[in-house]
Residue, then its C-alpha position, 0 to 999 in steps of 0.5 A: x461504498x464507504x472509504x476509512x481513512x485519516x482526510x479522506x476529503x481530499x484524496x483523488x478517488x471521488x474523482x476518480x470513483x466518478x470516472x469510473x462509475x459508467x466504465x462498471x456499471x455502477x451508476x447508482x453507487x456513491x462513494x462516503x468517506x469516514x474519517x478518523x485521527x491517526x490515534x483513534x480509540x479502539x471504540x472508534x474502529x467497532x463502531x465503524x464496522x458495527x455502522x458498516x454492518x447495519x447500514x442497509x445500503x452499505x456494500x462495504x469499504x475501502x480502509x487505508x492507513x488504520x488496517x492494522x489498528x482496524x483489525x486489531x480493535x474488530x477481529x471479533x465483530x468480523x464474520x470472516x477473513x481471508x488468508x492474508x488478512x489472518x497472517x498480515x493482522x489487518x484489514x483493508x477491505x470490509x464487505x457486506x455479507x447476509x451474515x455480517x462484515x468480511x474483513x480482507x486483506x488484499x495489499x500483498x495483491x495490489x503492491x505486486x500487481x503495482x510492482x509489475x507494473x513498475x518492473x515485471x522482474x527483480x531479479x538481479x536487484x537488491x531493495x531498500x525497503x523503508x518502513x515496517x508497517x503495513x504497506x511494506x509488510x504486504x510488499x515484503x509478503x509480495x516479494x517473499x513469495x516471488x519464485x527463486x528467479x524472480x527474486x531480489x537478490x536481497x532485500x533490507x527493511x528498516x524501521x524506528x519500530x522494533x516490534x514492526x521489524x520483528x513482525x514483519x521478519x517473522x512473516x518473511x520467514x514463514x514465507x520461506x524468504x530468509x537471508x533478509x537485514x533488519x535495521x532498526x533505526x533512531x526516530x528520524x535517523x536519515x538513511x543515506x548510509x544504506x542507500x549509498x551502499x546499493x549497487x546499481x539498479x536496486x529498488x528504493x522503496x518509501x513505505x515510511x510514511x513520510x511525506x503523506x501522514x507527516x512531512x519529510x523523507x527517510x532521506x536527508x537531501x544529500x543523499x546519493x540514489x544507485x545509478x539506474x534505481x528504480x524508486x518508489x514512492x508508495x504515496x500519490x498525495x503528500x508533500x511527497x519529499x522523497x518523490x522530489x529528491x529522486x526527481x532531482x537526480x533523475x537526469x544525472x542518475x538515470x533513475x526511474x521514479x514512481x509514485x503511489x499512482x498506479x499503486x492507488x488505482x490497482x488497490x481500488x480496483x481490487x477493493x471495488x471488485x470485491x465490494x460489488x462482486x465485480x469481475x475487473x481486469x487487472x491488465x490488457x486493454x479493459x484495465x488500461x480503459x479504467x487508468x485511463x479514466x482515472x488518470x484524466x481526473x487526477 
């Protein structure tokens, strides 16, 4: 199984994948990271599926960070997608078949799988969801499909990217969710103005990008979190200075801070399941065996 990502060196998965070859069944299996510059050329990404395709041994792969360039750049060479993957436009699963490479898209799975697990109900919270790219776009298509009274009451999304905003809100709204606030921000705008703004109890999401690719937080270090926020970092490696500022504030605040940890495990789990066929719980005692064994190597 391959890994696509920017330093796929130093992630925990090696570990984590090593822990987790016994506990599968796949003592056979090894895990290969490819990585590629954050500006890579659409070449680079057809390659990398071309190699995936004719490598005899490859079941396929996990993709982070180029999902979206991915697919854009082999849409073509893919032999078939699921639905999310066609209404996202990316790609964060490639799997082996007889006849080619399946790209899929399983992030609207793994964040609400992750979510659950931070909190089984929104409803009665806002959120402030920082950041349109990807991972938030799988979060908000998550968070658009809950039932009425599981919902937020309501939710903004930021972004310095217009098209990244008007992306996401089109898809929001094919969902059915409407009634969302958009706000496009200046490059490196501090948004402590709509934290301040949130009641108490609302989840406070980074999905920026900030403190793993690059450094620094959406937030500026004065920033005041909602008493009772849930806050969630999507990243578990990093700098990480969003994490930091809401650990600071936990005590007073009594806040409830998460990493990117769980989110990290369901979204390997879900990729390992379908790369070899793989029945992997996603809850109850045979899930919490397979954190377990992750959380012992981090």
């Amino acid at each position: 199984m391959y890994f696509v990502g920017v330093t796929t060196g130093g992630s925990a998965i090696h570990a984590v994948f090593r822990a987790w070859k016994p506990l599968l069944g796949l003592e056979s299996a090894e895990l290969v990271g490819i990585d590629l510059p954050l500006d890579a050329d659409r070449e680079d990404y057809r390659r990398v599926v071309r190699f995936i395709g004719d490598d005899p041994l490859s079941r396929g792969a996990l993709v982070t960070t180029h999902k979206l360039r991915l697919f854009e750049a082999s849409r073509d060479l893919l032999v078939r997608l699921n639905d999310d993957a066609r209404e996202l436009a990316e790609v964060s699963c490639l799997v082996s078949e007889d006849d080619g490479v399946a790209g899929l898209a399983l992030d609207a799975v793994t964040s609400g799988l992750a979510l659950r697990a931070i909190t089984p109900d929104l409803a009665g919270r806002q959120v402030l969801l920082m950041g349109a790219g990807g991972a938030a776009l799988a979060l908000a298509s998550y968070l658009a499909s809950l039932p009425r009274e599981q919902a937020p009451t309501h939710v903004t999304v930021t972004d310095v990217v217009a098209r990244n905003l008007e992306s996401l809100a089109a898809h929001v709204r094919g969902r059915g969710a409407d009634g969302w606030d958009y706000v496009l921000l200046e490059r490196d705008q501090p948004q402590d103005d709509l934290l301040a703004a949130l009641p108490a109890g609302s989840l406070v999401v980074n999905a920026t990008g900030k403190g793993k690719d690059r450094p620094g937080s959406p937030l500026s270090d004065d920033a005041v979190f909602p008493e009772g926020a849930l806050c969630w970092e999507f990243n578990y490696r990093g700098s990480l200075e969003f994490l930091h500022q809401a650990r600071r504030q936990a005590g007073a605040r009594d806040l409830q801070v998460h990493d990117g940890w769980i989110y990290f495990v369901h979204g390997w789990t879900r990729a390992i399941a379908e790369v070899f066929d793989l029945d992997i719980p996603t809850e109850g005692p045979g899930f919490d065996r397979i954190a377990e064994a992750a959380r012992e190597v981090r």
